[in-house]
Structure formats: C-alpha cells, structure tokens
N, C-alpha and C positions, 0 to 999 in steps of 0.2 A: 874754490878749494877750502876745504874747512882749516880752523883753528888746530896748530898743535897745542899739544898741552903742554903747561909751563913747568921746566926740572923739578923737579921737590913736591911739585903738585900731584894731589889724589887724580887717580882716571874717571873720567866724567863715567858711571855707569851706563850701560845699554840696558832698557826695560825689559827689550826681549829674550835676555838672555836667560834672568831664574828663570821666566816663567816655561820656556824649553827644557833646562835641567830638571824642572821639578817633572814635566809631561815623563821626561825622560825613566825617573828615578821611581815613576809610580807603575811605567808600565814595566820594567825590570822585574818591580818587585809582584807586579799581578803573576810574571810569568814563571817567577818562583813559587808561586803559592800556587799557581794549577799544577806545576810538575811533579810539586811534594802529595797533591791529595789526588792525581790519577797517575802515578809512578805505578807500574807493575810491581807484583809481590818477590820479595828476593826468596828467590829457593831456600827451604829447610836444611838444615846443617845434618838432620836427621836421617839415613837411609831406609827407605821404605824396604820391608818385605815384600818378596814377591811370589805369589803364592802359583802351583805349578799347574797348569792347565792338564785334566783328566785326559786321553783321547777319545775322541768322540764314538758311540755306541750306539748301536740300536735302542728304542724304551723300550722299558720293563714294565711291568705289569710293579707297581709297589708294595715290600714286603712289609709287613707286620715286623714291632720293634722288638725286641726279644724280652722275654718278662724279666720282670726284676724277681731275683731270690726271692723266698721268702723267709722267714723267721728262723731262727735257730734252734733247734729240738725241745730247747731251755724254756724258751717263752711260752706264756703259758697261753698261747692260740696254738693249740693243737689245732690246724683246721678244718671246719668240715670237711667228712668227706663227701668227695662228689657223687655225682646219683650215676649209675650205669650208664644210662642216656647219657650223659656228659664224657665218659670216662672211656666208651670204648673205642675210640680213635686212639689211645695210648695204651690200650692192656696188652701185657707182656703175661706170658708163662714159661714155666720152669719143669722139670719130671727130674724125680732124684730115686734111686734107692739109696735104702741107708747100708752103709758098709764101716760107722762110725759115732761121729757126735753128729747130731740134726742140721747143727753149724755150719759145720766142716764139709757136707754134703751141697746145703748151699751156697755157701758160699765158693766152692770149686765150681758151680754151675755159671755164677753170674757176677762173681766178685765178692771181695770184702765190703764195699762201700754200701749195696744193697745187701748182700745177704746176711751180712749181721744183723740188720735191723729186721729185715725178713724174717730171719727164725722167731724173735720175739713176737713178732705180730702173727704167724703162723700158730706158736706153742698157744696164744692163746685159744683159738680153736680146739687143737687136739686133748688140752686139757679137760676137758667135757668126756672124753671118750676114753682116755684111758692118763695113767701117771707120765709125766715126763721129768725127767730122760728115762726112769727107771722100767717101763716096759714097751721102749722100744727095741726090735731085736733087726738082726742083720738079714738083708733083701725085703725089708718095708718096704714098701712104694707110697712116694709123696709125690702130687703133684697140683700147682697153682696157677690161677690166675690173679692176677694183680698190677697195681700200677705205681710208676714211682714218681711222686710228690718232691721236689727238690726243699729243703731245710723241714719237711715232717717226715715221718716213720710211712713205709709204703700201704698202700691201700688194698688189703685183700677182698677179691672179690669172689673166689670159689678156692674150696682146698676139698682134694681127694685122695685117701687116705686108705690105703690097703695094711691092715696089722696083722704079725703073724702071729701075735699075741691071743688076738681075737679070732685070731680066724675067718675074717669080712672087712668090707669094704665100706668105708663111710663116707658120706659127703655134708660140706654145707656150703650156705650160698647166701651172696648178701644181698638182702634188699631193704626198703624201707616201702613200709604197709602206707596207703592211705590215712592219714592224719594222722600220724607219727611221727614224733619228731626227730629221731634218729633212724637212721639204717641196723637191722640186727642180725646176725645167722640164721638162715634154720636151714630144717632139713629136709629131705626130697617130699616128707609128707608133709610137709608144713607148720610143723612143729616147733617152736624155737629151741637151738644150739644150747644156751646159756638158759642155767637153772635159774628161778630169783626165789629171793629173800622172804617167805613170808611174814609179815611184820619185820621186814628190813629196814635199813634206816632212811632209804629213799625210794621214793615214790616212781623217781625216773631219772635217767642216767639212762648211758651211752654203751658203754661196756666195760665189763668186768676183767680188768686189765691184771692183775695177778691174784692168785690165791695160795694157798698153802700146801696145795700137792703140784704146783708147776714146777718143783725144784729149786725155790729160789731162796728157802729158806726165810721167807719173809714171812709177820707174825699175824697180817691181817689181811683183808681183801682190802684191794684197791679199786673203787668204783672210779671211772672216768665220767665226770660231770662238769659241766661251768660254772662259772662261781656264780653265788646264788644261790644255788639249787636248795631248798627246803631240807635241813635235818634234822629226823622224827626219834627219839626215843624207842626204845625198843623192846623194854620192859619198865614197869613204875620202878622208879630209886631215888636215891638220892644224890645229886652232885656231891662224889668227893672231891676233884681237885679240878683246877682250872689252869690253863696257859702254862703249866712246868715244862720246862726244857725246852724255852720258846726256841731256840734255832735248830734244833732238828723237828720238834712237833707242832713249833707256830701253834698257831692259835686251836686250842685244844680243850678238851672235854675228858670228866673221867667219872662214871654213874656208877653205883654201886647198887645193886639188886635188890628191891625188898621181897621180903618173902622167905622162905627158904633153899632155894638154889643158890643165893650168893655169888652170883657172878657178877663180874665186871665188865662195862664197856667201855671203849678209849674212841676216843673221834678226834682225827687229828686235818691237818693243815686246813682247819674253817676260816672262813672271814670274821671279822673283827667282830670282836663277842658283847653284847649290852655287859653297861655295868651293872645293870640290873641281874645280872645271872653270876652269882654269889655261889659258894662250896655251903653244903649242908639247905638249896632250895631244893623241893623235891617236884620228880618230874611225873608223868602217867606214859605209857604205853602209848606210840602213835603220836606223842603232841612233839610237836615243831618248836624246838630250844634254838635252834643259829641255822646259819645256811652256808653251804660249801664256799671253797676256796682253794688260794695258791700258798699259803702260809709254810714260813719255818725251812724244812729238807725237801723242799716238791718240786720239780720240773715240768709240772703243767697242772692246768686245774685237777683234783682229784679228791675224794674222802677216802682216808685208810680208816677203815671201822676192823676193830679188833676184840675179842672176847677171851676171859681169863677168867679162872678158875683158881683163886690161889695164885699160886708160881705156875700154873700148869696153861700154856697156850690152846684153848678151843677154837675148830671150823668152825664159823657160824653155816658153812654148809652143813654139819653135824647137829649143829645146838639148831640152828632153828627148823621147823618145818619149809618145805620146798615144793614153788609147782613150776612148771613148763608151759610158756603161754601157745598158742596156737592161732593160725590165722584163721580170719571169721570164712563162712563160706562166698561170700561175694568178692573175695581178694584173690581166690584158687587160680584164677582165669588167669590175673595178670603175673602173678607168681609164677604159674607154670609156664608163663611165655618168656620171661626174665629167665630158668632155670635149664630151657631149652636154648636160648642163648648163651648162656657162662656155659654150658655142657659141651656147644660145638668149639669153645672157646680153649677146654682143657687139650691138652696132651691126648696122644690116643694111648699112648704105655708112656712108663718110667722107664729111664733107663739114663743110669748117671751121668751128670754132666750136660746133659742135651739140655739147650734153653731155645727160646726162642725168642 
C-alpha cells in the first residue's frame, strides 16, 4: 500500500496528468477552429426580391426593338430623305378639296400633328405653279403621297394638284437621278419642279424651302443645304459689312454691287467666316467667299440669300435669269417606272377628309 502524504505537505505530482490536460486543451481547441472556418453562412438580414415568373407561352418568332426618336425639328440634321425603294412600305396618302385655308383642309384629314407640317412641305411644291395662299380658290383638289418621318417634317413623295385658277391639273414627283446627290421634283415630262438661280449663289443644294411669293412674307430665298456647302458671289462687289446682328443672322455676309445697278446681297447663317475676309475686300462673280451653315436664327442647315435695292426687297427669281434642268435621256426609263408607281400610289379623286 503506498505512502500517505504527510498534512502540510505538497501532493506528490502525477506525470500523466499535464500531459493528458494538455492532449485534452489542444484538441478542444482544433475543434473550435474547424467549426469557426466550415460554420455555414448566417442568413442575410436583407430580404430578397422576388421577381414574378411570366406564364409559360408558345415562341415567337423575335420582334425587332422599336427605333429610337429621332432629332427634334430644331437640330440641324434634317435627315436625308429616303429613296422610294426604302420608303414605300410606309407611304401614306391624303385627297382634300379646298373649302378653306390649305391647313385647315389637312389637317381635318389626318390631324394636327402631321398636317401642319404637311402644308409647309406641300406649299413648297405648289409655289412653282401658282401664289399661295392667294390664288387658291374653293373645290381645288389636292392630293399626296407621302411619309412620316417621327422628329423631321414628312417626306413628300407626289402632290396632285387640280387649280381652278388655272384651269388644269399639275403634278410632280420625287426622285433622285443617277449620280445626284439629292432627290428633286419634277414633272410628268421630266422637267425639274423648282427653277434655279442662274449665277446663284450655290452650286447645289437640296431644295428651295421658301421664297417670296409663298406667303410668308419672308425677305429671301432659303436654300436647304448642309453645312459646308460652297458660297459663290453673285455679282463683282465689294464686302460691306460682316457678322452684324450675329443672333438673328449668325455668321453673315453683305456685298454691295459694282457697276451700275447697285444692288445688294445678304448671306446669312454661313459657317464661321476667315478672318481674312475683311468689309471693303472685293469679291468677282462666281468665286467662293465662305461655305453654308447653321448660324445665328436657323433651325437647320440652310442659306437665306437675299437682294435689295435700296430699302426696296428684290426676287432674285426676278433679278436673276432662270433655267429648269431636265433629265438626260438615259434616266427617262427609270423615271417613268418610279412615276408609274407614286401614280398607282395617289388617291383616285379628292374628296375632303378621306386619308388613307
């Protein structure tokens, strides 16, 4: 039997007792360290959305994404217009007689939203053929093909035109000739719609978006061009004045005539002018001083070329000489087959109101 130990005396230690505590205290703590680093994740305090299942459907055939708008009237991308080819999956027509303003005819046909812009892009055609508003009279017959362009002015593609003014029937139709760079009017003979300028101040442009007999009381022709576009002098003179009244005329031109007739010409919203182009340089007939633009009071690329007399406003359809271009004979063929199409395309009568 062993020794007790004696009162007041330390206890004899057991060897094997740390080294068990210790086995003991090391695998506790392994077993704390595996639980802390493969512990499952604690749920987010966060509530998930949950997003609602469609019910299930046949497939579809996938649709094409809807275009975006384009520009606003303001900007100055008027955009091209589209060629025929491209366009007649969307041409709409109209037939009005007039019992009123041209306005007010269409726009009871097809609404305010197109037909206000309609008239404007319309009037410019008719303005060839006779004064507007002033000699249109009551059971005119108007009627168009056309298309509408969402944030640009609609695209006319044939306008026919019964006056009872004149007493006949006119028509024009748009196309654009082989290696031409715009689409233009013309007519059943192949004629172009729109006079030009001889010795005008541009070489080429788009179309001639107002004049001085369309009623608008405005003082000059506005050519429709992109900026850039080359502008030529149009008699020898001398620059009198430059860029006055920059926020309505922007960047501006004012030549004064040598010679004896004494007229003036105004060139207004150009692109930004050399400083080299000084009041009192003189200019020749024909030569290229600046190139078009959006400058100043303009809502899209355009040159208002204007001629004055003194205080007295002149047409340069009056002042200058004028021809009518014509299409060559090798273009007859595809014209007449473009002209044979917008024809099956108008209205077969007017008669107010009816759109299609």
């Amino acid at each position: 039997m062993p020794d007790l130990p004696t009162i007041g005396a330390p206890p004899r230690p057991n060897p094997a007792v740390p080294v068990a505590l210790t086995a003991i205290a090391v695998g506790l703590l392994s077993g704390l360290v595996y639980w802390w680093t493969h512990r499952p994740p604690s749920p987010s305090p966060t509530v998930a959305a949950v997003t609602p299942q469609a019910p299930s459907r046949p497939a579809e055939a996938p649709q094409a994404a809807p275009s975006a708008p384009g520009p606003a009237p303001s900007a100055p991308a008027q955009a091209p217009a589209p060629s025929l080819a491209a366009a007649e999956a969307s041409l709409k027509s109209v037939s009005v007689t007039i019992a009123g303003p041209l306005e007010t005819a269409l726009v009871s046909a097809v609404g305010k939203e197109t037909g206000a812009p309609l008239t404007q892009v319309v009037t410019r055609t008719l303005v060839w053929w006779l004064r507007v508003p002033q000699d249109l009279v009551r059971h005119d017959a108007l009627s168009v093909v056309y298309e509408v362009r969402p944030g640009h002015e609609p695209v006319v593609h044939a306008v026919r035109f019964t006056s009872g003014k004149l007493g006949k029937t006119l028509e024009a139709y748009r196309y654009q000739a082989k290696g031409a760079s715009f689409s233009r009017f013309f007519q059943p003979d192949g004629t172009e719609l729109e006079e030009r300028l001889t010795d005008g101040p541009l070489e080429s442009y788009e179309q001639v978006t107002s004049l001085l007999r369309d009623g608008r009381r405005h003082k000059g022709v506005d050519f429709k061009t992109p900026v850039g576009t080359p502008v030529r002098a149009t008699f020898d003179g001398v620059i009198s004045r430059k860029n006055w009244n920059f926020n309505g005329n922007g960047n501006s031109v004012e030549i004064e005539e040598s010679g004896g007739k004494r007229r003036t010409a105004l060139f207004l919203h150009l692109s930004e002018l050399p400083k080299s182009l000084q009041p009192g340089q003189r200019v020749r007939k024909g030569e290229v001083f600046a190139s078009s633009g959006n400058s100043g009071h303009s809502f899209a690329p355009h040159l208002h070329y204007q001629l004055m007399l003194g205080d007295t406003v002149l047409d340069p359809f009056d002042s200058h000489a004028t021809t009518r271009a014509s299409l060559p004979a090798e273009e007859k063929a595809a014209f007449n087959q473009a002209l044979a199409s917008l024809r099956k395309a108008l209205p077969a009568e007017a008669v107010m109101g009816a759109a299609r």
